[in-house]
Every structure is written in structure tokens, then in C-alpha cells.
N, C-alpha and C positions, 0 to 999 in steps of 0.2 A: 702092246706097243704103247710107250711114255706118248702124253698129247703135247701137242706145241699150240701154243695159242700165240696169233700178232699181238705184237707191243707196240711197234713202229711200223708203217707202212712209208717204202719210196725216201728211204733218207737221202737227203741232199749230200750230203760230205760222202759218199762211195758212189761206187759203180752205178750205169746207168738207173738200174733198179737194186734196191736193196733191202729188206726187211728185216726187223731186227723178232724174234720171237724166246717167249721163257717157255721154257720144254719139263716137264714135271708137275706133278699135283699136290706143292706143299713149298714150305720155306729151303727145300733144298736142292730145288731143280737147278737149272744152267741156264744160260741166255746164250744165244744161238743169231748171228746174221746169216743170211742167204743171198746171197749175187746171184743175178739172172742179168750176163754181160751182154746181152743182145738187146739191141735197140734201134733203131731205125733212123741212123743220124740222118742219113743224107735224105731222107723223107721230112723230116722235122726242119732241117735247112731250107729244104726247096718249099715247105710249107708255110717257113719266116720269111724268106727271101725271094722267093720265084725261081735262085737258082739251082740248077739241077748238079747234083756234083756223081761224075761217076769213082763208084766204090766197086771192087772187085768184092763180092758177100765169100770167096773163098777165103778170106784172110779173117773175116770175120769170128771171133771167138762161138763156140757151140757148146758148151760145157757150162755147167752151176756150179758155185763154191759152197761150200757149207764152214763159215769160220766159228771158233769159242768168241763167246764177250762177255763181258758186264752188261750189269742193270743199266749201265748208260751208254749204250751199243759203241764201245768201246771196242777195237777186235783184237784178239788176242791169240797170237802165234800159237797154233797146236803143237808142235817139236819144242817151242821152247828158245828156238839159234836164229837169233836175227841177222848173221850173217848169211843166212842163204831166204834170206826175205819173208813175207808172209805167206805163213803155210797152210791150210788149210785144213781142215779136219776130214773133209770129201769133198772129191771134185768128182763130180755128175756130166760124164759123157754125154751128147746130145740133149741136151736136161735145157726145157725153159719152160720149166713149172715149178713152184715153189713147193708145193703138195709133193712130189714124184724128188726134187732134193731133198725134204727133211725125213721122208720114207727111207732114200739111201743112208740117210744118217741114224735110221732108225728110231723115227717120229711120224707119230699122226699128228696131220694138221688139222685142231680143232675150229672147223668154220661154222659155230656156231656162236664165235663171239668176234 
């Protein structure tokens, strides 16, 4: 299995959580983001604010994306047809580990750097 090693950890411009990783052992591997859409707003609110806000957590997204990008965690449509939006390369059912998405996409995450 290809390694992925973090480039970017938590980019602000996407999704709650987002990591941008190069997957390959040379000048011609890919660069790869990861969404992990779950996040804990209404815990972060009431942890700024004191107020408690109720969230239904069934509406809440439960799946990881796996999108293409650039060197500069650019994301880049897998199909190619920006009319039917950004498409993902794999979306990870139940998935909120970055390790267990880039496995589905067919990457080891190298946590040794």
C-alpha cells in the first residue's frame, strides 16, 4: 500500500477538519485532502458562549471524503463536471478517522512524520 504522509493539518478554508497529505515515495505521487465533517459545533458554541443550542446529531453528516488536489491543497473534482459539484474520489461511510479514509482510498498513513 502507497504511504501518505500530512502536509497540512486542520486547514481553515474547508470543512470542519481537513488534511491535505502527498501519497507516494517520489516526484510523482498525488496530493490528497481528507474531510472528517463532524465536529462538535453546538459543544464549541455553548463552550464560547454559555449558550446551549439544540442540534438534532441525526442530521449530522457521518461519512469522510477523500478529494484529488495540488501541492497547494487546491481540491480538485475527481469526474472532472463541475456541474454536478465537487465530487469526491471516496466517500467513507461512518469514517471519522483520517487513517481508516486514506486506507479506503487505498493509502497508508505514515505517522511517523
Amino acid at each position: 500500500m502507497t504511504t501518505a504522509t500530512l502536509v497540512g493539518q486542520g486547514l481553515s478554508r474547508y470543512c470542519p477538519t481537513t488534511n491535505h497529505y502527498y501519497c507516494g515515495d517520489g516526484p510523482d505521487g498525488i496530493f490528497l485532502l481528507v474531510t472528517i465533517a463532524r465536529y462538535d459545533v453546538a459543544g464549541s458554541i455553548e463552550t464560547l458562549t454559555g449558550i446551549k443550542l439544540p442540534i438534532n446529531v441525526v442530521q449530522l453528516p457521518t461519512h469522510a471524503d477523500v478529494f484529488l488536489s495540488d501541492a497547494d491543497a487546491n481540491v480538485l473534482d475527481a469526474d472532472g463536471d463541475p456541474a454536478n459539484g465537487m465530487t469526491p474520489l471516496v466517500r467513507v461511510p461512518d469514517c471519522d478517522d483520517f487513517a481508516t479514509a486514506l486506507a479506503a482510498a487505498g493509502y497508508e498513513l505514515d505517522e511517523a512524520h
